[in-house]
C-alpha positions, 0 to 999 in steps of 0.5 A, a space after each residue: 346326528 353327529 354319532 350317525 356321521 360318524 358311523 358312515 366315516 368309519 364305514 367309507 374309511 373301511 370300504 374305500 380308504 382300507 381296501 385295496 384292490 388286491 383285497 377285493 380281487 382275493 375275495 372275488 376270488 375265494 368268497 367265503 375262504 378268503 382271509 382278507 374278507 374277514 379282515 375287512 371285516 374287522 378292520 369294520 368294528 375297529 373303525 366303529 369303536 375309533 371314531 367313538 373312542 369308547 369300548 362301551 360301543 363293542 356290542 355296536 361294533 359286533 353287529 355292524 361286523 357281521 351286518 357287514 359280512 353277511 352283505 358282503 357275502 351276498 355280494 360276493 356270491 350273486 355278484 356276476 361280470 353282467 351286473 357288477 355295477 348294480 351289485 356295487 350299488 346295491 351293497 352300497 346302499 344296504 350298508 348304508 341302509 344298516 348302518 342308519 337302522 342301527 344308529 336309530 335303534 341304537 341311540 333312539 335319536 330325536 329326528 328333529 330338523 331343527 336339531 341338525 343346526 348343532 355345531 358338528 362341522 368337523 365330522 360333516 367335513 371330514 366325511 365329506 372330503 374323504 368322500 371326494 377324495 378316496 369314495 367318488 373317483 372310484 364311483 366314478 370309475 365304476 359308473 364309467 366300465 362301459 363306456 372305458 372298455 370301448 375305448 382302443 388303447 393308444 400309444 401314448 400312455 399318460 402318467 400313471 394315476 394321473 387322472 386320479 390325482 386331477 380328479 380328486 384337485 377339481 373336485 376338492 377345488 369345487 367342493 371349496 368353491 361351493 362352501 364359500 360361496 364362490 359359484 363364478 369360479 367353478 365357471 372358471 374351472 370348467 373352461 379352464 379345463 376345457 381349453 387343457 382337454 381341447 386339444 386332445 379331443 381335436 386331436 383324437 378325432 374319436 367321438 367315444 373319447 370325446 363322450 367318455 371325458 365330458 361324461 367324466 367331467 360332468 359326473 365329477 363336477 355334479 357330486 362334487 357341487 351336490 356334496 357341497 350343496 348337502 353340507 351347507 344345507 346341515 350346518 
């Protein structure tokens, strides 16, 4: 189990933590001939051989690279503005899917629930805060497109990356909340932001905005409280 965690922390750090935007908008842009696509792709198998701190994984490394590519490649070359949210999904779940057929070819694991009781919390909540930090605000970002294009720019701009930042507070917040037990508190941050977004919503006067901020806030509480959910029940 901990050798099938680690494969997906090394793949959320590469996909999510070591590609910036101006990466991704370069591949969208040359395909095949971008430079930074193949560096992704590198960084990929680099990642996979630092999480094991062992070169003896190089051929494993090798083939999580191309696996990798190739996805990527399809992505890039299907991908249209109409459907960029399903091809986001969809590369999502065929690295993950990849990644999990690998591991089981790979290293043959027992797949005995009972064996999930081994003590491998740091890998489980190292992958889980990365996730709630650098992967879920961008899920969220994604499943949202729609709904933030049809919202008219205001005159007030907000501080920048702020959203972002509060994000990533609360969903850390119930992240520990739920790990400890403390279920009355998320009750408690929820109204406490709901006093803070009140007034904005009151002020607004425009129910696409009101619908945008409740539908971030339940997205982000939900995955939040879910990944919380999914570490307590594996460790």
């Amino acid at each position: 189990m901990i050798l099938l965690v680690k494969l997906l922390l090394a793949h959320l750090i590469g996909d999510f933590v070591l590609q910036p935007k101006s990466w991704v908008q370069d591949k969208e842009k040359k395909k095949v001939k971008s430079t930074k696509l193949y560096l992704h792709i590198l960084f990929h198998g680099l990642l996979v051989l630092l999480v094991f701190w062992n070169l003896q994984y190089w051929l494993l490394a090798l083939l999580i690279m191309v696996i990798h590519g190739l996805i990527d490649l399809a992505k890039l070359y299907f991908q249209k503005k109409r459907n960029k949210t399903t091809w986001f999904v969809v590369d999502q779940v065929l690295h993950l899917a990849s990644i999990l057929v690998l591991w089981i070819l790979w290293f043959n694991p027992a797949l005995d629930i009972s064996s999930w009781a081994e003590n491998t919390s740091v890998w489980i909540y190292a992958t889980a805060l990365l996730f709630l930090t650098a992967v879920t605000g961008i899920l969220v970002q994604v499943m949202m497109t729609k709904w933030s294009k049809s919202i008219n720019d205001g005159k007030n701009k907000s501080l920048d990356n702020a959203g972002k930042y509060i994000g990533i507070l609360e969903r850390l917040l119930i992240f520990t909340f739920v790990v400890i037990g403390k279920w009355e508190a998320i009750g408690f941050l929820l109204a406490a932001k709901s006093v803070f977004r009140f007034g904005d919503l009151k002020e607004s006067k425009d129910r696409k905005l009101t619908e945008y901020i409740l539908i971030g806030t339940l997205l982000s509480f939900g995955i939040a409280i879910m990944t919380g959910m999914i570490v307590l029940a594996i460790t």
